[in-house]
MIVO-236584 format. One record per residue: residue number from 1; y, z, x of N, C-alpha, C in turn. Coordinates in steps of 0.02 Angstrom, whole numbers, plus 50000, padded with zeros to 5 digits. Layout:
BEGIN
<pt NUM <Y Z X> <Y Z X> <Y Z X>>,
...
//
This chain:
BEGIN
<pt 1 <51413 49578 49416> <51353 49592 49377> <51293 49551 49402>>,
<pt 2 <51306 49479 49412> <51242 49441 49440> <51231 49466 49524>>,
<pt 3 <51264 49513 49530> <51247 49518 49570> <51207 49579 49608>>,
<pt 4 <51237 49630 49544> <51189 49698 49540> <51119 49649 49521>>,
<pt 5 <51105 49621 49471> <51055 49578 49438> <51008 49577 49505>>,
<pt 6 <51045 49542 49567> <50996 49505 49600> <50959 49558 49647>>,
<pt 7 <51027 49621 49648> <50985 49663 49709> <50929 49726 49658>>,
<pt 8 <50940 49724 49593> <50888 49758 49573> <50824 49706 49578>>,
<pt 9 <50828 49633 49556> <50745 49584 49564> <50724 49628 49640>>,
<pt 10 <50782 49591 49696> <50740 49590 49762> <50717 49664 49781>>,
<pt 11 <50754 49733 49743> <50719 49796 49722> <50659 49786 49699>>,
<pt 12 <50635 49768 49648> <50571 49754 49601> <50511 49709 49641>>,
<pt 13 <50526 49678 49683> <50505 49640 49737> <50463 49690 49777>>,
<pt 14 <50521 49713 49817> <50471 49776 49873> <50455 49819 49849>>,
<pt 15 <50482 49854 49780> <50442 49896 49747> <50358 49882 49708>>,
<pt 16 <50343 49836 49737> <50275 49820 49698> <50257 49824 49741>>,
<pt 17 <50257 49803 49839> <50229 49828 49887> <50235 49887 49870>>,
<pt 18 <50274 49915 49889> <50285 49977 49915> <50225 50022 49882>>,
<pt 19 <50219 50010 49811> <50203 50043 49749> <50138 50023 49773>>,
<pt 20 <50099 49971 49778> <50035 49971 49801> <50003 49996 49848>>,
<pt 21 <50050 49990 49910> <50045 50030 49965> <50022 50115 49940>>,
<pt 22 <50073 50107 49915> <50064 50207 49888> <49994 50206 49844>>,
<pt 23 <49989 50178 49807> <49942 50193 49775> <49841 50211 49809>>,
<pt 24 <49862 50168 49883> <49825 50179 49934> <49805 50222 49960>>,
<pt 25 <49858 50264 49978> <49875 50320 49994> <49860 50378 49954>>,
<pt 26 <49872 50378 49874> <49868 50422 49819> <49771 50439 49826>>,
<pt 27 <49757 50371 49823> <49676 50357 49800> <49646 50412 49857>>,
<pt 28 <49674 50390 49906> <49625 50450 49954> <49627 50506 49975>>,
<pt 29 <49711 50534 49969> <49714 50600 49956> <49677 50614 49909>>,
<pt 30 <49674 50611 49839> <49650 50634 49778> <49580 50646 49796>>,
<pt 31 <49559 50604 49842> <49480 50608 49858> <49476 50648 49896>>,
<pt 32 <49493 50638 49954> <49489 50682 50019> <49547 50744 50050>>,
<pt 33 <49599 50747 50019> <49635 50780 50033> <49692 50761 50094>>,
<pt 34 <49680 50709 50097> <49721 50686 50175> <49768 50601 50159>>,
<pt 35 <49786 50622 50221> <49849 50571 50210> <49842 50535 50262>>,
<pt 36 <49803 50468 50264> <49793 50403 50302> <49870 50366 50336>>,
<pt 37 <49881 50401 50400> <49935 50382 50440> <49905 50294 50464>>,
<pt 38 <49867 50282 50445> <49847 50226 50474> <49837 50174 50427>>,
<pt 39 <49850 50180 50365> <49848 50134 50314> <49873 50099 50329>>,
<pt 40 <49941 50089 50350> <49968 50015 50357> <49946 49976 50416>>,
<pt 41 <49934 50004 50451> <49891 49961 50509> <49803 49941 50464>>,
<pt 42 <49776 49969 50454> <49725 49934 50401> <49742 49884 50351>>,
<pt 43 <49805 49873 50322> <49824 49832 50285> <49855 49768 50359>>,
<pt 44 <49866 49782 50378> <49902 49731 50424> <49861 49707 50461>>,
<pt 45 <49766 49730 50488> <49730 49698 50492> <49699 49645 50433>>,
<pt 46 <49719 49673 50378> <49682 49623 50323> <49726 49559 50311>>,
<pt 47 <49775 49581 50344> <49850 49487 50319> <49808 49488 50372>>,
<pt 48 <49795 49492 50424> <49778 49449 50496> <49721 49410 50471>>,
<pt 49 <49671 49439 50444> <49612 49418 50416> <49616 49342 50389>>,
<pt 50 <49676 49360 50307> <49706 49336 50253> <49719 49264 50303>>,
<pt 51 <49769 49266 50358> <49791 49219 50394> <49738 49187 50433>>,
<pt 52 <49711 49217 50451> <49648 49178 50520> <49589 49137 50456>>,
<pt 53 <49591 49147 50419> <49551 49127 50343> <49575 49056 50340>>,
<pt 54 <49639 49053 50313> <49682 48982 50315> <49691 48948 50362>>,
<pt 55 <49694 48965 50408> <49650 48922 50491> <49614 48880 50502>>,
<pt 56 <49572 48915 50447> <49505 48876 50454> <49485 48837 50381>>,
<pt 57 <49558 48819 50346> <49546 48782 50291> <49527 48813 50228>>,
<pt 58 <49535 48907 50213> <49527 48916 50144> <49583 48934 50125>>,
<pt 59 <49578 48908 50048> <49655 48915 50008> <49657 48995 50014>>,
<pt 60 <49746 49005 50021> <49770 49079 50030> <49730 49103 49980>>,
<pt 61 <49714 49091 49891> <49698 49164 49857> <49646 49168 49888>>,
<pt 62 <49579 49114 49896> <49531 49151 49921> <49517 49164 49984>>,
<pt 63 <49564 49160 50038> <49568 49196 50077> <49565 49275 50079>>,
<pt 64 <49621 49279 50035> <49641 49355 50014> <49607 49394 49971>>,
<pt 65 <49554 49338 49951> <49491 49370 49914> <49446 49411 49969>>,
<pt 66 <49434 49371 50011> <49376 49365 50057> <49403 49430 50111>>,
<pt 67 <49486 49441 50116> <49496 49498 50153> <49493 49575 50125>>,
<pt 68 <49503 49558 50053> <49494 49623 50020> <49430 49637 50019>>,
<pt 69 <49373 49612 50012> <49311 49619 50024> <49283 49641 50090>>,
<pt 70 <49314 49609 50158> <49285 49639 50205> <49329 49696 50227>>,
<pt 71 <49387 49702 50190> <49421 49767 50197> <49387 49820 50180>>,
<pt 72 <49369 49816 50106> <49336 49881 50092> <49257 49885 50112>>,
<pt 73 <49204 49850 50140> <49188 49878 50177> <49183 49912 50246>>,
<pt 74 <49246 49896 50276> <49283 49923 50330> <49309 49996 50334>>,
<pt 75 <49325 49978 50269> <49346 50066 50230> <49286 50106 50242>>,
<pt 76 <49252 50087 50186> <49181 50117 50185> <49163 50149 50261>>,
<pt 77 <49157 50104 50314> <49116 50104 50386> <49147 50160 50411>>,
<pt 78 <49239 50150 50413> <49295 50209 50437> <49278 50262 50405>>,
<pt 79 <49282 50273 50337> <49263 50320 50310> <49191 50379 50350>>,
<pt 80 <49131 50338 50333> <49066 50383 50366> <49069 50392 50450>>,
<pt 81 <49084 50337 50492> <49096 50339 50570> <49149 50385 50591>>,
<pt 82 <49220 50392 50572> <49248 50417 50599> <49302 50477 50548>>,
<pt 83 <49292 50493 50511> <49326 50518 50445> <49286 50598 50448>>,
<pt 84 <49222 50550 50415> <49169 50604 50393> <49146 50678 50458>>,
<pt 85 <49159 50648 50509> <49126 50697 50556> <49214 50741 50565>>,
<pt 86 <49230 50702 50576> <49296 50773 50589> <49317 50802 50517>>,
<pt 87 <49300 50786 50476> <49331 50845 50391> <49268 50869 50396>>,
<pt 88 <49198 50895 50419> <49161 50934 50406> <49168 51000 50395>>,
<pt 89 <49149 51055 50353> <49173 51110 50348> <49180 51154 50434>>,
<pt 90 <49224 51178 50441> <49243 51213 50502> <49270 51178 50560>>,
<pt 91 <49287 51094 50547> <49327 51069 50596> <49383 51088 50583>>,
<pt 92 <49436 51086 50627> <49520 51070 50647> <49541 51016 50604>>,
<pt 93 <49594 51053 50586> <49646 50975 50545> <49679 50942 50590>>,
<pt 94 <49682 50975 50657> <49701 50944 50696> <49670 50872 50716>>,
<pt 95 <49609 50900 50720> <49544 50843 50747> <49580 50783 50712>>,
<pt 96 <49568 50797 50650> <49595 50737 50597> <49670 50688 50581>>,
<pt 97 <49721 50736 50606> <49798 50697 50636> <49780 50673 50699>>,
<pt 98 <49731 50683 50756> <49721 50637 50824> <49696 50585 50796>>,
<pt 99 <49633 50607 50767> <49591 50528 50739> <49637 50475 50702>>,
<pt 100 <49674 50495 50649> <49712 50471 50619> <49770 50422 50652>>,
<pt 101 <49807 50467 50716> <49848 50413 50770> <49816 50382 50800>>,
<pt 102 <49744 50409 50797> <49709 50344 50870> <49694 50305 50824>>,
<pt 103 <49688 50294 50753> <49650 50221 50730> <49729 50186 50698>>,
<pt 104 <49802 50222 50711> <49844 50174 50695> <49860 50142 50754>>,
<pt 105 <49854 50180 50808> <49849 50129 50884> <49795 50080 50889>>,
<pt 106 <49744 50100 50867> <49695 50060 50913> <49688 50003 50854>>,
<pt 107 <49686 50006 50793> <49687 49964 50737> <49746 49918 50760>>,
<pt 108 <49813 49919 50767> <49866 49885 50791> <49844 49848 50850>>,
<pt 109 <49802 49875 50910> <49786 49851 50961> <49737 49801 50972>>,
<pt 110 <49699 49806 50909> <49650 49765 50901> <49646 49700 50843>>,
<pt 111 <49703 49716 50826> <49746 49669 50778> <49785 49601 50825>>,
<pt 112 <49793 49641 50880> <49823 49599 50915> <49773 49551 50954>>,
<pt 113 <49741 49588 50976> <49662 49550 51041> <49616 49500 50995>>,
<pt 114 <49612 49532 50956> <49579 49469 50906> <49609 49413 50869>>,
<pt 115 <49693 49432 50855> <49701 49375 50816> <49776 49340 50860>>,
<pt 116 <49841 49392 50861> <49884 49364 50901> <49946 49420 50903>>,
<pt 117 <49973 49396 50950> <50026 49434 50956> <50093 49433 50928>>,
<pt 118 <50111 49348 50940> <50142 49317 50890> <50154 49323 50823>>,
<pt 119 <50227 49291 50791> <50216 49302 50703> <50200 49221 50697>>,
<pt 120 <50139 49247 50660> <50116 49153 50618> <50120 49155 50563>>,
<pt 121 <50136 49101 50540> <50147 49075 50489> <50119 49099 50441>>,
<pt 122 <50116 49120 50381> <50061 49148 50324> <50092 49076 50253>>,
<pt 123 <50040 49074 50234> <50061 49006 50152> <50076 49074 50110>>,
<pt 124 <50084 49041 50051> <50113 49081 50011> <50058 49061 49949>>,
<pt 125 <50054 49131 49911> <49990 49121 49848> <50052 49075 49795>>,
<pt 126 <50096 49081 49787> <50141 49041 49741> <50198 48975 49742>>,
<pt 127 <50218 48937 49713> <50258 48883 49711> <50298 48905 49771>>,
<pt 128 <50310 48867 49807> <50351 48845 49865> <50383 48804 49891>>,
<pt 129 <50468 48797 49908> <50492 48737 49928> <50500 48735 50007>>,
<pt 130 <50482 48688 50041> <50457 48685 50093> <50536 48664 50128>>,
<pt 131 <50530 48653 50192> <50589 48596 50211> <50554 48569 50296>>,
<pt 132 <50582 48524 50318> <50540 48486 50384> <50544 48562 50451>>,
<pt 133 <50596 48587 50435> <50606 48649 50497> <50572 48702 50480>>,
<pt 134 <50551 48713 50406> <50499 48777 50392> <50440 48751 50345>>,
<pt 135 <50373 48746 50370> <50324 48737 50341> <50293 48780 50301>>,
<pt 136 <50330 48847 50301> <50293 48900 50250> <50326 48878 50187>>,
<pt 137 <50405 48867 50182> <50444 48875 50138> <50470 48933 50097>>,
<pt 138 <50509 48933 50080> <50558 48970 50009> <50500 48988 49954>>,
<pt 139 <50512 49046 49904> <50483 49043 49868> <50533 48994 49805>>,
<pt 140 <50489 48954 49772> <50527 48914 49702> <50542 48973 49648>>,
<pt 141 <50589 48934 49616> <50630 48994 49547> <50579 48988 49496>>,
<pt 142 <50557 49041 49459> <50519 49059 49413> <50566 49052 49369>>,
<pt 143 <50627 49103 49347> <50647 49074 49283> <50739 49102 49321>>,
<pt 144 <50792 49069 49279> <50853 49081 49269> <50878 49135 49234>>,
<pt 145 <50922 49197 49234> <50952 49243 49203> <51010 49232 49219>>,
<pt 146 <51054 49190 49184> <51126 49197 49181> <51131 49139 49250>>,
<pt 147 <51183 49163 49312> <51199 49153 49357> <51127 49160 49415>>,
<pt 148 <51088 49206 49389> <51044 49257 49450> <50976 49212 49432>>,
<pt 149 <50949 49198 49475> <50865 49144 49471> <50807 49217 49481>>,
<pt 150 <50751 49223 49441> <50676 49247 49477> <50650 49197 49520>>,
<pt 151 <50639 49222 49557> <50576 49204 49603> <50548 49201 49624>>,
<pt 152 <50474 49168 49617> <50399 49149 49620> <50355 49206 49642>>,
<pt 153 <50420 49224 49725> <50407 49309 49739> <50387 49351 49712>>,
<pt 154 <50437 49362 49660> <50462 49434 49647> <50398 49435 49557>>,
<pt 155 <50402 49352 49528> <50352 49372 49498> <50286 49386 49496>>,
<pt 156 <50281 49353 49552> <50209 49353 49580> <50175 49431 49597>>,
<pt 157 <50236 49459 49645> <50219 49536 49647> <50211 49582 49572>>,
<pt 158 <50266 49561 49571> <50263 49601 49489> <50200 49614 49465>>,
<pt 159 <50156 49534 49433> <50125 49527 49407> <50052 49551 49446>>,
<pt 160 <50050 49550 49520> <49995 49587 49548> <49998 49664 49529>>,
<pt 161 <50055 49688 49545> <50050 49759 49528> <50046 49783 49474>>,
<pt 162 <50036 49743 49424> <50041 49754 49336> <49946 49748 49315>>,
<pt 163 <49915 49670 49388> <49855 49675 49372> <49812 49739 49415>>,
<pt 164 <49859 49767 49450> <49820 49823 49505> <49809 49887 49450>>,
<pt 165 <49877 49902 49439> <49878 49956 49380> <49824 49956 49325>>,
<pt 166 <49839 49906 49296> <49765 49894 49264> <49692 49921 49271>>,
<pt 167 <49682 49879 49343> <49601 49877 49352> <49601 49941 49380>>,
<pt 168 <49646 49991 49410> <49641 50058 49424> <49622 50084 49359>>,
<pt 169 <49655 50093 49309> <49656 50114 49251> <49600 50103 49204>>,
<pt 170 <49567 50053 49202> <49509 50021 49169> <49434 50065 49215>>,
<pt 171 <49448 50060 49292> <49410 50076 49348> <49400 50177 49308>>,
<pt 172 <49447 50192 49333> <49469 50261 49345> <49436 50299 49251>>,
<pt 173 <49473 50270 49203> <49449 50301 49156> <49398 50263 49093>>,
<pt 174 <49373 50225 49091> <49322 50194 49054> <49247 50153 49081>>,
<pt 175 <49243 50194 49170> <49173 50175 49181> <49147 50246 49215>>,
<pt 176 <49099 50235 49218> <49044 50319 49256> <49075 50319 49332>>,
<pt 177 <49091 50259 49352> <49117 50268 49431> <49167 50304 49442>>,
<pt 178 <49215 50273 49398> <49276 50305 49395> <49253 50397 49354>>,
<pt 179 <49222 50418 49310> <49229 50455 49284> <49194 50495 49354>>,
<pt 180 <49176 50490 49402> <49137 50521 49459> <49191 50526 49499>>,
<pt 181 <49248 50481 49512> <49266 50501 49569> <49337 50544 49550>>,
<pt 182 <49351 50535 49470> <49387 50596 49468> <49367 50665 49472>>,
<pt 183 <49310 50670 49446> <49270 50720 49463> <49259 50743 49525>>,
<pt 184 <49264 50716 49556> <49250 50736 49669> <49317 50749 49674>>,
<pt 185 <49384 50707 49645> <49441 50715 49670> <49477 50778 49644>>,
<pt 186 <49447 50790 49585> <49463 50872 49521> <49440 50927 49582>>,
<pt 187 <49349 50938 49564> <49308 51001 49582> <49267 50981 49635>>,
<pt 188 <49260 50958 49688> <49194 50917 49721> <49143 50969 49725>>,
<pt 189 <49159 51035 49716> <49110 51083 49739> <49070 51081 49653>>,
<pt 190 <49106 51087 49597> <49079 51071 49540> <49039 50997 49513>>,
<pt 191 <49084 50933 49551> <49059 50866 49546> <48966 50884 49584>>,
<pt 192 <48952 50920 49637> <48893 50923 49674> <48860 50935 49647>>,
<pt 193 <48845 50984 49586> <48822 51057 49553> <48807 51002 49478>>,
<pt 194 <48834 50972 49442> <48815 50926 49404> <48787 50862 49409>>,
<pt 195 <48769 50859 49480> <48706 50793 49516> <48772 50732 49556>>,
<pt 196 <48817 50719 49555> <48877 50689 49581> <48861 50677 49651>>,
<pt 197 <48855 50640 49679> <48837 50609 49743> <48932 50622 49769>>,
<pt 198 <48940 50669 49811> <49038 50681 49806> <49043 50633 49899>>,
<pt 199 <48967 50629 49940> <48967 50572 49993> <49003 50517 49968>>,
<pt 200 <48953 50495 49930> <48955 50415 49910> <49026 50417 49880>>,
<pt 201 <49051 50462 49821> <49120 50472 49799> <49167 50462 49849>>,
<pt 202 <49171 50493 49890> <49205 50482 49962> <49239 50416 50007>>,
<pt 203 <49155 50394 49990> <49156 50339 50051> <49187 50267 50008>>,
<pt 204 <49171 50283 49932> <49193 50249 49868> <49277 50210 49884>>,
<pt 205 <49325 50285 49880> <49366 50326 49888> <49411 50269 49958>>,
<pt 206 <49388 50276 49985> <49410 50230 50069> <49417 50160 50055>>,
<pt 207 <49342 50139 50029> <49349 50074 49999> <49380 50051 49963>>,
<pt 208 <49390 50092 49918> <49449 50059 49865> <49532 50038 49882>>,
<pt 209 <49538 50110 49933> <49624 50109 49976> <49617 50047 50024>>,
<pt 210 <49563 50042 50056> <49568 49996 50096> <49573 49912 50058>>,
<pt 211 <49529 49896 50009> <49552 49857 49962> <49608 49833 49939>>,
<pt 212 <49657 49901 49924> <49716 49872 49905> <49775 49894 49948>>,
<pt 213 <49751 49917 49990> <49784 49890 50044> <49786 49828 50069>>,
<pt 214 <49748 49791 50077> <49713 49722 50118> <49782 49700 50054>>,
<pt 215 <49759 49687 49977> <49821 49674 49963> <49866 49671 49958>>,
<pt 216 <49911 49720 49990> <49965 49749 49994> <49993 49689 50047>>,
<pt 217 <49937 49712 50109> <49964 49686 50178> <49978 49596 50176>>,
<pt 218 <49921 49572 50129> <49937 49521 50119> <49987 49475 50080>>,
<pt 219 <49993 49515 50024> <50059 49500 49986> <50133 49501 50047>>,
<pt 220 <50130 49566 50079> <50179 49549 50099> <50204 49517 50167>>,
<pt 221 <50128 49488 50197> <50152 49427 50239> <50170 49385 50222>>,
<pt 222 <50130 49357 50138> <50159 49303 50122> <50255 49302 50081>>,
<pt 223 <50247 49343 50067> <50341 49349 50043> <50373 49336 50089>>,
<pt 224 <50355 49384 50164> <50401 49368 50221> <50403 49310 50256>>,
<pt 225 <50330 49264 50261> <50333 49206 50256> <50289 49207 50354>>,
<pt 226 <50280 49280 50351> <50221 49289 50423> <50197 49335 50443>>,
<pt 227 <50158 49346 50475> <50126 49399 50496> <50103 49404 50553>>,
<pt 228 <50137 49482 50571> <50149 49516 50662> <50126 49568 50658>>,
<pt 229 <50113 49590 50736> <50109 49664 50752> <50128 49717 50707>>,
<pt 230 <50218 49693 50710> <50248 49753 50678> <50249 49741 50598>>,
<pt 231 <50210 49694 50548> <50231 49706 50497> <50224 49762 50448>>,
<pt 232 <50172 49806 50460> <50182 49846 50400> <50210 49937 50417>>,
<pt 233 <50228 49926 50478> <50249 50009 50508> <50321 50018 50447>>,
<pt 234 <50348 49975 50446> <50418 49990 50378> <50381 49996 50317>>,
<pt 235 <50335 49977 50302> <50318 49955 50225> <50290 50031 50225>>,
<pt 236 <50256 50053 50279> <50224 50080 50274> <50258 50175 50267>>,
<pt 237 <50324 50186 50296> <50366 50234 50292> <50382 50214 50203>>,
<pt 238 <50403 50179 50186> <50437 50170 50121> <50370 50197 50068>>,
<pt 239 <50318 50170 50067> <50258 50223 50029> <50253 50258 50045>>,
<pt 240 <50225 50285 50079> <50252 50340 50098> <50299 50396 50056>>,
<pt 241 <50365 50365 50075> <50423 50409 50018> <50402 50392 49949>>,
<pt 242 <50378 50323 49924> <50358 50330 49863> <50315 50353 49814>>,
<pt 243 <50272 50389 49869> <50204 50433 49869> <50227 50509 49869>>,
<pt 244 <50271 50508 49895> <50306 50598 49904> <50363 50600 49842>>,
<pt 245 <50385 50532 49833> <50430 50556 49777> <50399 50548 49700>>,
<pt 246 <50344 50491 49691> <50307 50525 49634> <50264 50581 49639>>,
<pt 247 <50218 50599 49693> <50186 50626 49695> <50119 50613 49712>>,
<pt 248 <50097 50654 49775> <50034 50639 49810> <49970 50622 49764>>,
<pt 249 <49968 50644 49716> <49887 50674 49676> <49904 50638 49625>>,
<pt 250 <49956 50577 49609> <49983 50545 49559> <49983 50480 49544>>,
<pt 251 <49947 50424 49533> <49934 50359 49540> <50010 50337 49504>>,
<pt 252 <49991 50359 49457> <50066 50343 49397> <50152 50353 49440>>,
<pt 253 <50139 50418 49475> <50196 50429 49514> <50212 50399 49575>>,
<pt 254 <50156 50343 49598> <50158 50299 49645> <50211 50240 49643>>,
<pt 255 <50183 50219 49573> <50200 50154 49545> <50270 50173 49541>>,
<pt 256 <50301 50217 49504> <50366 50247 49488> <50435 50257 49556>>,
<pt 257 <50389 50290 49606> <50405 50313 49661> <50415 50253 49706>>,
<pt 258 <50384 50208 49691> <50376 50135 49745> <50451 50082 49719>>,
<pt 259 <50447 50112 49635> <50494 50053 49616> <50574 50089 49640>>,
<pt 260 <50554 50154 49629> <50641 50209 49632> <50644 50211 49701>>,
<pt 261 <50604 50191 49760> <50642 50200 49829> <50673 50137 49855>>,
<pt 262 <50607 50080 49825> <50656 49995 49808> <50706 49999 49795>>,
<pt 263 <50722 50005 49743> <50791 50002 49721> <50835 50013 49708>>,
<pt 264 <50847 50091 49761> <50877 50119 49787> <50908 50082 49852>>,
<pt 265 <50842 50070 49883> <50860 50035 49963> <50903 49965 49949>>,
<pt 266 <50872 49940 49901> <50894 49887 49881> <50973 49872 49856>>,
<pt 267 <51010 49937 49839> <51065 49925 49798> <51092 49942 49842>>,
<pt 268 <51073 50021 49884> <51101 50063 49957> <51116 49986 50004>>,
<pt 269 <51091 49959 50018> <51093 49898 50063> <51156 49863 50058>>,
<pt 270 <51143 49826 50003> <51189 49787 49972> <51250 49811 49946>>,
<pt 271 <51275 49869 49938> <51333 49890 49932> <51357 49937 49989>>,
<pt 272 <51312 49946 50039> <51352 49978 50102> <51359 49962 50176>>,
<pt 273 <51370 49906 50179> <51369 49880 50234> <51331 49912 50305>>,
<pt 274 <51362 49981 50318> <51327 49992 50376> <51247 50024 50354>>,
<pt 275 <51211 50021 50328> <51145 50035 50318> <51108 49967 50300>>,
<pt 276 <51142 49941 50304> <51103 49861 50322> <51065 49851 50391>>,
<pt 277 <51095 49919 50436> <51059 49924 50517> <51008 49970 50512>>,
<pt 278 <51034 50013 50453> <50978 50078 50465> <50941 50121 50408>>,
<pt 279 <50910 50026 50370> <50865 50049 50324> <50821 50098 50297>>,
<pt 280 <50805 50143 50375> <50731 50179 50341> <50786 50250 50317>>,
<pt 281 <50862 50273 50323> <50890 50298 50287> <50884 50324 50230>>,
<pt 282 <50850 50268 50194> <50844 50291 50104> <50795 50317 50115>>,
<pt 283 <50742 50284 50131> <50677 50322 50108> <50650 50387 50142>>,
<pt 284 <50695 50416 50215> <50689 50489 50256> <50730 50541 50182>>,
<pt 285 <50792 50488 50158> <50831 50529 50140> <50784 50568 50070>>,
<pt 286 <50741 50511 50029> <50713 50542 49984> <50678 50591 49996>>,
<pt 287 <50633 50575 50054> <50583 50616 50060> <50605 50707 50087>>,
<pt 288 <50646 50700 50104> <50703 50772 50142> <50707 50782 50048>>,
<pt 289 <50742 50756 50007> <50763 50779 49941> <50711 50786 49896>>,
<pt 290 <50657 50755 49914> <50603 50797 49881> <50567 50839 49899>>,
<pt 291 <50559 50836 49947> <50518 50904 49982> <50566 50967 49967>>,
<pt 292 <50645 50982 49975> <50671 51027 49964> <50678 51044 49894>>,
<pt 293 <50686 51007 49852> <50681 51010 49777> <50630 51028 49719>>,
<pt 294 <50569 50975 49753> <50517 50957 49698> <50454 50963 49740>>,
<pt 295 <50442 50987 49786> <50368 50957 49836> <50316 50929 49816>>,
<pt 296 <50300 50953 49751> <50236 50899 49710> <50264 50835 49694>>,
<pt 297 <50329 50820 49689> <50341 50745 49667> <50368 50760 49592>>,
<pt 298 <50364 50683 49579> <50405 50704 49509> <50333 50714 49450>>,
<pt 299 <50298 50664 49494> <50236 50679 49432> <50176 50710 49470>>,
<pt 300 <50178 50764 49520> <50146 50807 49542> <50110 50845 49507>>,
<pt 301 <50061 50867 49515> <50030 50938 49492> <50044 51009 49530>>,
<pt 302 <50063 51055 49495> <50065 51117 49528> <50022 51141 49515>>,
<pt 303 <49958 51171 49599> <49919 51214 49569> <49907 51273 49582>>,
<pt 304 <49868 51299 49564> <49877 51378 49543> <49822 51411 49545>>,
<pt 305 <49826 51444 49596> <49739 51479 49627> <49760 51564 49611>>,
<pt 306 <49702 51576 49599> <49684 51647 49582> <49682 51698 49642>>,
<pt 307 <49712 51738 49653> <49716 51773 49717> <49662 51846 49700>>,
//
């Protein structure tokens, strides 16, 4: 039992990445209709950021302040420079899957030239026990259940993704911004027609994913305890499935979808020895079982055009 215990926490753990990640992803489909193959490389420039910050002597949160900020205007810039001209009415969707692989290459590539190639060290936003051979350290136990400890980790994520949910929620339905960009993400041809700026909605739209992405990426250098090249190409398949299994057009089915492919992977792991090699298993496997089953997700919209 303490031991199911422990692999559902370290479930609940990557499910708050994961789940943020997705929610990245959700924000800009809903806006734009498309699916940012390059998100996790945008998030994995912002830990680089997050890290090169503490370099130079600022404490991790406001580091990770200071990257979510120049993240989303990064968003913003991606958005109008290279976004905007290929979705114009009568381009190729094609245009838009090239653009899309060239900025997860060249974002990765330039992740590297500017900051390193190497995995460095990342601090951690929470209690930490250090030891002389690892200067990042362990995360410290938050609280005891039985035999099974929380920790610092797993609450820490938690509790970001509880304050993300939130300020989406507060954002999204009780200010004019938010009441605009559901509106672009509903009707944009109707959002135009009632004075709705559906540009600026847009470019809004980028900024925000890119935002919490930057969080995403940063949270989860610091759990892993560094940050590389390759960190977010896995994180980044697993939202992915948790985006397809709640559902694309679904913030709510993000969060849901992020925690049910966690801890799935999480239990799949730990009780089957040979998929301990070949993790991304769970989350191909969901995504094959939802697409054949459910294609909107679980909390999808089906819609329904007039022929």
């Amino acid at each position: 039992m303490d031991l199911f215990i422990r692999y559902i926490l370290i479930g609940i753990g990557n499910g708050a990445v994961y789940a943020a990640l997705a929610l990245a992803l959700v924000l800009i489909y809903r806006t734009t209709g498309l699916l940012n193959l390059a998100q996790g490389e945008m998030a994995l420039f912002s830990a680089y950021l997050s890290w090169w910050f503490t370099t130079h002597g600022v404490p991790i949160g406001l580091a990770i302040a200071f990257s979510i900020l120049l993240s989303m205007i990064g968003g913003a810039v991606i958005e109008r420079v290279l976004i905007r001209p290929v979705t114009a009415p009568g381009k190729s969707h094609l245009n838009v899957l090239i653009v899309m692989l060239g900025m997860f290459l060249a974002i990765n590539a330039i992740s590297q030239l500017l900051f390193s190639t190497d995995a460095e060290p990342m601090p951690k936003p929470w209690p930490s026990v250090s030891s002389p051979g690892d200067p990042v350290g362990r995360s410290a136990r938050l609280l005891d259940i039985g035999n099974t400890s929380i920790s610092w980790a797993v609450g820490a994520l938690a509790l970001t993704l509880i304050g993300l949910c939130l300020f989406l929620y507060l954002l999204l339905q009780k200010t004019k911004l938010g009441l605009a960009l559901r509106a672009v993400a509903s009707n944009p041809a109707s959002a135009r027609m009632v004075g709705i700026n559906t540009s600026a909605m847009l470019m809004v739209g980028w900024a925000l994913a890119a935002g919490i992405g930057a969080l995403a990426g940063s949270m989860v250098a610091a759990d892993r305890g560094s940050v590389s090249p390759g960190l977010m190409t896995v994180v980044l398949v697993y939202a992915f499935a948790a985006a397809a299994l709640g559902g694309f057009d679904s913030p709510v089915g993000a969060v849901v979808g992020g925690m049910i492919v966690a801890i799935a992977e999480s239990l799949t792991i730990g009780y089957v020895d040979a998929l301990s090699t070949i993790e991304l298993v769970v989350p191909f496997a969901l995504i094959l079982l939802v697409l054949l089953v459910r294609p909107t997700g679980l909390f999808g919209r089906r819609v329904v055009e007039r022929v």
